[in-house]
Each structure stands twice: as structure tokens, then as C-alpha cells.
Steps between C-alpha positions, in 0.01 A plus 500: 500500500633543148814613406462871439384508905762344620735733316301823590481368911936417441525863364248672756747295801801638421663808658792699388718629792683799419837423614648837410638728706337839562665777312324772714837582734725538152274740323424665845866512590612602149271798529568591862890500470538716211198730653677588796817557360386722216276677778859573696584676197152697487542628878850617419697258652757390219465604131333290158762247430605206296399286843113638478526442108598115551269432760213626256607252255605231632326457859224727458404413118647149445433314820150662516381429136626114579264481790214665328554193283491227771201708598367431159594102504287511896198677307538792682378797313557745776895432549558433135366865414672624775818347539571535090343862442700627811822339340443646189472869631845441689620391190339816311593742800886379423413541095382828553792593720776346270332530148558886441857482628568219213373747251177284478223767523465830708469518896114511662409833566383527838111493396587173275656343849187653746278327228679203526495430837109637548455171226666307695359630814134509342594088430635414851167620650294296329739166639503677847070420460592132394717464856195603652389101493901408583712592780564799738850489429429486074236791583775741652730432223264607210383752720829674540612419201148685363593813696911475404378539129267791613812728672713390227250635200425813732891532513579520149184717414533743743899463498494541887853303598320502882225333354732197339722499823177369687463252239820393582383452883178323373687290258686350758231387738289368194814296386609381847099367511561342201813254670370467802145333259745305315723377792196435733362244232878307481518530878127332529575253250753421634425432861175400401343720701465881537816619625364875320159579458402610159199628658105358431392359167 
């Protein structure tokens, strides 16, 4: 055996573990939280505060962007596209919030902010198709996150306030899914079994 076949057969024998820790629950969480607690403010429980505005940045934008990069260092093109693009439009939904009352540019008109949210809609469909080879639990997230985006850009088109209260409703439920995903993987891990079903693969 010469040298150069001994080296290829060394190289073909090894295995990298991936000892890393699955940033799933974070971005999930990150995204869940601040959903739900927005969504409060949607169905008219409590007005748009400096509380909502944090959360966007720092817990909804930060925390997920991070784990769309541990996504990235696990090869995982699904979570790093969504974990990092849904961090991004927390951070942009605070920017656009903020932004004109800084002086920094003029408010969205309501068409500008029904277009919006249809992109973003439009965008969370197409990953909702991707979950279709995942998880129940991932399915009904981008599911009901698909439709949340849907009653939002109906609200501000058609101004109907009804219209964005039930977003409000829906919000909720599609945020709660989204902690009870990312606290059923921590809880599995965990235990090492499955102490919350995610639902089949």
C-alpha cells in the first residue's frame, strides 16, 4: 500500500462529531416570546410599548440572528435562513416603528406596511413547504405564522381594526406553538427521551 493510500483510508476513517448544541429552542423561543407579546398588543390587550420595542431587538432580533448562525456552523440551511431573516424583520419592524419618530425618514403608509407583511408573508410560505419534510410541530408554526402575515396585510390594506384584532388572536396561538416547539426539543434533550412530541418527521 503506498503512502498516498494509507493517507486517503486515515482521512476516509475519521468522523467529526458535532458537539454543539442545537440552537433550534433559542431562535424558536426568541421568536415565540416576542410574538405573543406583541400579538397581546394586536388583540387590544395593553398598548405598543418600549417592552414590545426591546423584545424586538434584543430577544426577538439578537438572540434569533445568533442561532441562525449556529444554524449556519451545523450546515443547516433551513434554520440559518430562518432563524436570521426572521431576526432581521424584528429588527426592521422596531426600525420602522422608531426610525420616523427620530426624524430618520417618514412613517409607512398603510399600503407600504400591507406590502410589507404580504413579502414577508409571500416568504414564510415558501419555508412552511420546506417543514413539509420536518416536524408537525415546525409545520404549524410556519403555517400560522403564513396566515398571521395574511390578516395582518389584509388589516392594513383594508384598514379594518376587526380584521387586525383577529390577528392579534392568531398571533398568539402561532407564537405559543412556537415555545411549546422550542421547549419540547430542551425538554427531549434533556430527558433523553420524548417528554413532548414534536410530532412525525
Amino acid at each position: 500500500m503506498t503512502l498516498e493510500e494509507v493517507r486517503k483510508k486515515t482521512i476516509d476513517s475519521l468522523s467529526i462529531k458535532d458537539t454543539t448544541a442545537n440552537p433550534a429552542p433559542l431562535g424558536l423561543l426568541g421568536f415565540g416570546l416576542t410574538t405573543v407579546l406583541l400579538n397581546f398588543h394586536n388583540a387590544g390587550f395593553y398598548e405598543l410599548n418600549t417592552m414590545i420595542l426591546a423584545m424586538g431587538i434584543f430577544y426577538g432580533g439578537i438572540a434569533q440572528i445568533i442561532a441562525g448562525m449556529m444554524e449556519w456552523k451545523k450546515n443547516n440551511t433551513f434554520g440559518t435562513t430562518a432563524f436570521t431573516s426572521y431576526g432581521l424583520f424584528w429588527l426592521s419592524l422596531v426600525g420602522l416603528i422608531l426610525l420616523p419618530s427620530l426624524g430618520l425618514g417618514t412613517a409607512p403608509s398603510k399600503p407600504a406596511m400591507a406590502a410589507y407583511f404580504f413579502m414577508w408573508g409571500l416568504f414564510t410560505f415558501v419555508m412552511f413547504m420546506a417543514t413539509l419534510r420536518l416536524n408537525r410541530a415546525l409545520q404549524f408554526v410556519f403555517l400560522s405564522l403564513t396566515i398571521l402575515f395574511l390578516l395582518l396585510t389584509a388589516r392594513d390594506f383594508l384598514g379594518s381594526p376587526a380584521i387586525g384584532t383577529l390577528a392579534g388572536y392568531e398571533g398568539i396561538i402561532c407564537g405559543l406553538s412556537a415555545i411549546y416547539t422550542g421547549l419540547a426539543q430542551v425538554l427531549n434533550e434533556v430527558y433523553k427521551k420524548v417528554v413532548a412530541p414534536l410530532g412525525p418527521m
